[in-house]
C-alpha positions as CSV (number, residue, x, y, z in Angstrom):
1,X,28.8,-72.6,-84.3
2,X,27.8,-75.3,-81.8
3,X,26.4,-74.2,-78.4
4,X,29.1,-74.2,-76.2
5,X,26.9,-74.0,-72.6
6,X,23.5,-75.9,-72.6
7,X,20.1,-73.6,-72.3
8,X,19.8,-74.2,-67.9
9,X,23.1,-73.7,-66.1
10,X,24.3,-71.4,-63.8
11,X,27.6,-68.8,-65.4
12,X,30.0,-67.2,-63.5
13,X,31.5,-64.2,-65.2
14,X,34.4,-61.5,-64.6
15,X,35.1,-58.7,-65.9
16,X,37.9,-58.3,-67.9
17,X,40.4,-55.5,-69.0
18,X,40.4,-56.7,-73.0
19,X,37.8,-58.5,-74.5
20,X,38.9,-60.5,-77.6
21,X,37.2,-62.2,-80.4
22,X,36.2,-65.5,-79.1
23,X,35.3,-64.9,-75.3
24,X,31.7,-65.5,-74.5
25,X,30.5,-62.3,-72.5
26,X,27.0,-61.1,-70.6
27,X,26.2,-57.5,-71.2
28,X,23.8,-54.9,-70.6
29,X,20.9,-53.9,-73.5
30,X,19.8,-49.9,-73.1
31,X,20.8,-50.0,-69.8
32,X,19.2,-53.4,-68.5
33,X,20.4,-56.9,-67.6
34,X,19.0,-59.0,-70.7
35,X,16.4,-61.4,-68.7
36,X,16.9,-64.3,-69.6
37,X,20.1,-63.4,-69.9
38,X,21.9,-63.8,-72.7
39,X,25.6,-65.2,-73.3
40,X,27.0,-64.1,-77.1
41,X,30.3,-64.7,-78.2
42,X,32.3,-61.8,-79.5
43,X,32.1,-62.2,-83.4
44,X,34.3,-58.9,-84.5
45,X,35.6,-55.6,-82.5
46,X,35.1,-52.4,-84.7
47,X,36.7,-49.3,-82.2
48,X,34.2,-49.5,-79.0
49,X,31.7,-51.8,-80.1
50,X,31.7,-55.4,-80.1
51,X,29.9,-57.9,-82.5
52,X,28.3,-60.8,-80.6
53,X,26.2,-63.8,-81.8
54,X,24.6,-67.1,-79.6
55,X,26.8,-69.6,-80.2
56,X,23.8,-71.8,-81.6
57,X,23.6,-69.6,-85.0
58,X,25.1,-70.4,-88.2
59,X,24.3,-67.6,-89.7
60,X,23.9,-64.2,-89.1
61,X,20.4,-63.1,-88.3
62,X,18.3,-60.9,-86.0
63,X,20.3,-62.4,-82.8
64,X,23.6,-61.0,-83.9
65,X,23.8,-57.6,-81.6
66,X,26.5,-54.8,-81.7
67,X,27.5,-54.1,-78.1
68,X,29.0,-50.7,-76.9
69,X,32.2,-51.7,-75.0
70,X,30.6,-50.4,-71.4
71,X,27.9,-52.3,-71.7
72,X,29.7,-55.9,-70.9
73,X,29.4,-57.1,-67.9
74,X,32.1,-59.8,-67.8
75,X,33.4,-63.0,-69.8
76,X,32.0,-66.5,-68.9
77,X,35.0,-68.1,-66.8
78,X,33.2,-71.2,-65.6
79,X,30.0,-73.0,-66.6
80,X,27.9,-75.5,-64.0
81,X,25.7,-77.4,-65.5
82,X,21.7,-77.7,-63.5
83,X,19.8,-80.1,-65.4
């Protein structure tokens, strides 16, 4: 996949009642903000967990994460480019 957002920008995110496959989403890693934080998109949906990967993999590798449902934060509803 191609990189939807560049590296500096500034997100703004809401949560949502459903998540689907395809949303870009911020979430929480044991409990913590991921700093940077980190934007995945949601690859697959298996009961409570989501699959996300960065948008700038073509495969998957060590950046693909499973992500307990309660632990997003929000969807990405509008990007502003910085730089």
């Amino acid at each position: 996949m191609k990189p939807v957002y560049p590296i500096v920008g500034l997100v703004k995110i809401q949560s949502q009642k459903k998540y689907t496959v395809g949303d870009v989403v911020m979430f929480e890693n044991n409990g913590r903000l991921l700093l940077p934080r980190y934007y995945h998109r949601i690859t697959s949906i298996n009961n409570k967990t989501f699959t996300t990967m960065g948008d700038n993999r073509q495969n998957s590798d060590r950046y693909e994460v499973d992500v307990p449902v309660d632990n997003i934060e929000g969807r990405v509803i509008d990007f502003k480019k910085i730089l």
